[in-house]
C-alpha positions in Angstrom: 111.1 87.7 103.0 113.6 90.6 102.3 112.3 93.4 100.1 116.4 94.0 99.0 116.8 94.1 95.7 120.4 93.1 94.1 122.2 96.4 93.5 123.2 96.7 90.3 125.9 99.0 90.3 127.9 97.3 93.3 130.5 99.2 95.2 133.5 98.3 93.1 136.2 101.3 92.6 134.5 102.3 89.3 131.4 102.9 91.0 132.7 104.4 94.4 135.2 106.9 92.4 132.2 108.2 90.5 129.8 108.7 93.7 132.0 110.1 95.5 132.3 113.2 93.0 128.8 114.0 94.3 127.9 117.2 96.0 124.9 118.3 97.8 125.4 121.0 95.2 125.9 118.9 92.1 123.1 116.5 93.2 120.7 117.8 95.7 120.4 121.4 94.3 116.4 121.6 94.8 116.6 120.9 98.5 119.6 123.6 99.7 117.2 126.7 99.5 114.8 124.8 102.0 117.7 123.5 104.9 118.0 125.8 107.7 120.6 124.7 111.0 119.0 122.5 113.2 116.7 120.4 111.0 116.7 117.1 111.7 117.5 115.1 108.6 117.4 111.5 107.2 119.7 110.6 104.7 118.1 107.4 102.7 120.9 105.7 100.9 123.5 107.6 101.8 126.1 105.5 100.2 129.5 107.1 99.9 128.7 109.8 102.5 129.8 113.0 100.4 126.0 114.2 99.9 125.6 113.1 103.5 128.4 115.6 104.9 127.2 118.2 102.8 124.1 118.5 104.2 125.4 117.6 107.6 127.3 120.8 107.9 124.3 122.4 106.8 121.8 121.4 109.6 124.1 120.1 111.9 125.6 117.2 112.0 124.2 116.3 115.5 120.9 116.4 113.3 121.4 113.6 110.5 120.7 110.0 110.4 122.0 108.5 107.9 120.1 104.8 106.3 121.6 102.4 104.7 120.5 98.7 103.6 123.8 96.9 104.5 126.8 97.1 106.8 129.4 96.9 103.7 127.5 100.1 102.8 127.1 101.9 105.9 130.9 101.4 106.6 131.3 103.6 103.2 129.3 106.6 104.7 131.1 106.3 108.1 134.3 106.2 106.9 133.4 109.7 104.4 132.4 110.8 107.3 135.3 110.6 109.7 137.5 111.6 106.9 135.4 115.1 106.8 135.7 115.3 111.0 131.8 114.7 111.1 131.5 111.3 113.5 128.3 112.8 114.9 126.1 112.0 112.0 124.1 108.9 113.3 124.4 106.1 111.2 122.2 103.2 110.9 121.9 100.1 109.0 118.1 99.1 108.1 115.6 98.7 105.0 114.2 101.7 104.0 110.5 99.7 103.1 110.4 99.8 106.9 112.9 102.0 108.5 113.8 101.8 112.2 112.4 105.6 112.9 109.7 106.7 115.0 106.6 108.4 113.1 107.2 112.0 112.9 110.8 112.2 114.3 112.7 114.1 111.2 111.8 117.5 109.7 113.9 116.4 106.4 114.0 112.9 104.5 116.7 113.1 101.2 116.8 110.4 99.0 119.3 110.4 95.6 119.5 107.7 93.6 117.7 105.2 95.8 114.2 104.8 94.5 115.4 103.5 91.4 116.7 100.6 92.7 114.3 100.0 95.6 111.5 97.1 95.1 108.6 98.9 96.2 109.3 102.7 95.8 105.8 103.5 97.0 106.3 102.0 100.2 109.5 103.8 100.5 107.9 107.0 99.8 104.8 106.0 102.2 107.8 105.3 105.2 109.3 108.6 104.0 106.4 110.0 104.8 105.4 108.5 108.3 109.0 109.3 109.8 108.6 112.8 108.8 106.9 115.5 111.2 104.2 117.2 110.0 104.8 120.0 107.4 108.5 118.4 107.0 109.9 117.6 103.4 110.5 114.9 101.8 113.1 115.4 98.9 113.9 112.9 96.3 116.2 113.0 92.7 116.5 109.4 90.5 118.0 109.1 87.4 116.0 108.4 84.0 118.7 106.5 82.4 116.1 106.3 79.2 116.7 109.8 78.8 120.2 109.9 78.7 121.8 111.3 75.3 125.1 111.5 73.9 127.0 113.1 71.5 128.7 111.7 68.6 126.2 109.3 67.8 127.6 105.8 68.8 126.0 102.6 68.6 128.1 101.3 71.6 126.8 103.2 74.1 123.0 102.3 72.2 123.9 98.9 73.6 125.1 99.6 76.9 122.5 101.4 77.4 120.1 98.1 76.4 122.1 96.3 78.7 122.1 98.2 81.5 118.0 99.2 81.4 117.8 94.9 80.9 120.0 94.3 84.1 118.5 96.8 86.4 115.0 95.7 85.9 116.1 91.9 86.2 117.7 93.2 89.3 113.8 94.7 90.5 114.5 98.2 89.7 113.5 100.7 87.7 116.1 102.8 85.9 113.5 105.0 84.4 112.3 105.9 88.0 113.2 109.7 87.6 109.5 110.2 85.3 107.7 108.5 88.0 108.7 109.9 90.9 105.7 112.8 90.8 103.0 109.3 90.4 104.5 107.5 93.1 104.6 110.1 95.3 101.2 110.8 95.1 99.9 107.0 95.3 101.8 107.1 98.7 99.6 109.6 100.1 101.6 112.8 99.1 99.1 115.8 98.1 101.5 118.9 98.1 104.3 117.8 95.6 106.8 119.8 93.1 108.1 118.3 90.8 111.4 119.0 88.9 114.1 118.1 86.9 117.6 118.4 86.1 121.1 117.3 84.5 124.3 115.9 84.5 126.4 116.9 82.2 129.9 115.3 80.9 131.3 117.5 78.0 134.5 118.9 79.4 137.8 116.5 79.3 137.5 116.5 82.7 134.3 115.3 82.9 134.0 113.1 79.8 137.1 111.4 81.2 135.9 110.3 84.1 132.9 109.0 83.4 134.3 106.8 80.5 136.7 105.4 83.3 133.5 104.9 85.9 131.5 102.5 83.0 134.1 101.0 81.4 135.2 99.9 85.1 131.6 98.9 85.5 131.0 96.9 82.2 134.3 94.9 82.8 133.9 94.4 86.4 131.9 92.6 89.2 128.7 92.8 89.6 127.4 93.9 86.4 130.1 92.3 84.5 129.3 89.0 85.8 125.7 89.6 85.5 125.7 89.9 81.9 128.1 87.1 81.2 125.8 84.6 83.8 122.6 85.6 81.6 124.4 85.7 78.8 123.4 88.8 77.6 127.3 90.3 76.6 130.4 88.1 75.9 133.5 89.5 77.3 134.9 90.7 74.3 131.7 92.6 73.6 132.2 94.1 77.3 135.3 95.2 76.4 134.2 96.8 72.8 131.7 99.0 74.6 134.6 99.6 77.2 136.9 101.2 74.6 133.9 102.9 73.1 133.8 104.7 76.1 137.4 105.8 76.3 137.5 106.6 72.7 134.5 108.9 73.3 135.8 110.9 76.2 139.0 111.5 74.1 137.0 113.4 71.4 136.8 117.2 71.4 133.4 117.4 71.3 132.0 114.5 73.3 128.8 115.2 75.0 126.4 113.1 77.3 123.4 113.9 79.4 121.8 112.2 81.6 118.6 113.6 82.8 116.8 113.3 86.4 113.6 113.6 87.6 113.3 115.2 91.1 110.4 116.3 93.7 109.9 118.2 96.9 106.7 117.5 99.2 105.1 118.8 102.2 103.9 116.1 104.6 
């Protein structure tokens, strides 16, 4: 039996065009102070790749294996890669509930946005922990998409919201993973955790603009589109009403949305 959970978000243009606007400096902040050139690091979920080459040319990319649960996916990260001239990253296709790593073999594991969508986010953490040497770190962020906020108030996005947080956890994940991450980490055996915590923020035109386009895409588009017209959960006129919510928000002057993230650090 396959531990994969559906992914939620799928890797439509919507989606892809949002990830890739991720930095290791917009979205792995608390690890950079601890990277030092010629770690060896494992990149779990590495998705579009642009986090990935970050911390590549950090350590090395000689250094970095990269995971991810599909081939459709793993294509993603090498194509970022070769774009950004760094073929040597390692990339591998594999489940990260049992990933194909010897114990002890990295000094680094990074993880964004994966546990959230994982089955068994324990077991993750507990293979995060077996692959990494002792005294290595382990560094996770997820989302806490019940903590988002937004600014004016509108009731659309109150109902995207319900219909995302309904589809994600049909889907066996847990959009609210970013409060739990501290609990999990220590029911998989971690003892020497710091916990965190940090924003997005989307207030500028900019900003607000593109993610209006990302989850209006999203809402109107395959998968999560067809997941809430096969439950019937949201009609397709109601998809697009929380669509052009979404653009008529970022086109305000004083549009504001947070969403909030829970992150730790721990020493194997």
């Amino acid at each position: 039996m396959s531990d994969r959970n559906p992914y939620t978000h799928g890797y439509g243009a919507p989606v892809l065009t949002s990830h890739r606007a991720r930095t290791a400096a917009n979205s792995a902040a608390h690890l950079l102070p601890h990277l030092r050139p010629g770690q060896r690091l494992l990149d779990v979920g590495s998705g579009a790749g642009t986090i990935t080459a970050d911390l590549a040319r950090t350590v090395g990319p000689e250094n970095v294996t990269a995971l991810e649960v599909e081939e459709e996916s793993a294509a993603l990260t090498r194509a970022e890669l070769a774009r950004q001239g760094l073929e040597q990253v390692r990339v591998l296709v594999g489940d990260a509930h049992a990933m194909p790593l010897e114990d002890g073999t990295v000094d680094v594991v990074h993880a964004h946005q994966v546990l959230q969508h994982v089955a068994d986010p324990v077991r993750v953490l507990a293979e995060m922990r077996r692959v990494a040497r002792p005294g290595g770190l382990i560094a996770v962020r997820d989302s806490d998409y019940a903590g988002f906020r937004w600014w004016p108030e509108t009731p659309a996005f109150d109902r995207w919201l319900a219909l995302y947080l309904r589809a994600a956890r049909a889907n066996g994940g847990t959009p609210d993973a970013g409060r739990r991450l501290l609990a999990w980490a220590h029911e998989a055996g971690l003892e020497d955790v710091v916990p965190g915590s940090s924003t997005w923020l989307h207030a500028t035109p900019e900003s607000r603009a593109a993610w209006a386009a990302s989850w209006s895409g999203r809402i109107t588009s395959a998968p999560f589109a067809d997941q809430l017209e096969r439950e019937g959960w949201a009609d397709a006129a109601e998809r697009e009403e929380i669509a052009a919510a979404f653009r008529t928000w970022s086109e305000g002057p004083d549009g504001w949305f947070s969403l909030l993230h829970g992150e730790i650090l721990a020493r194997v």
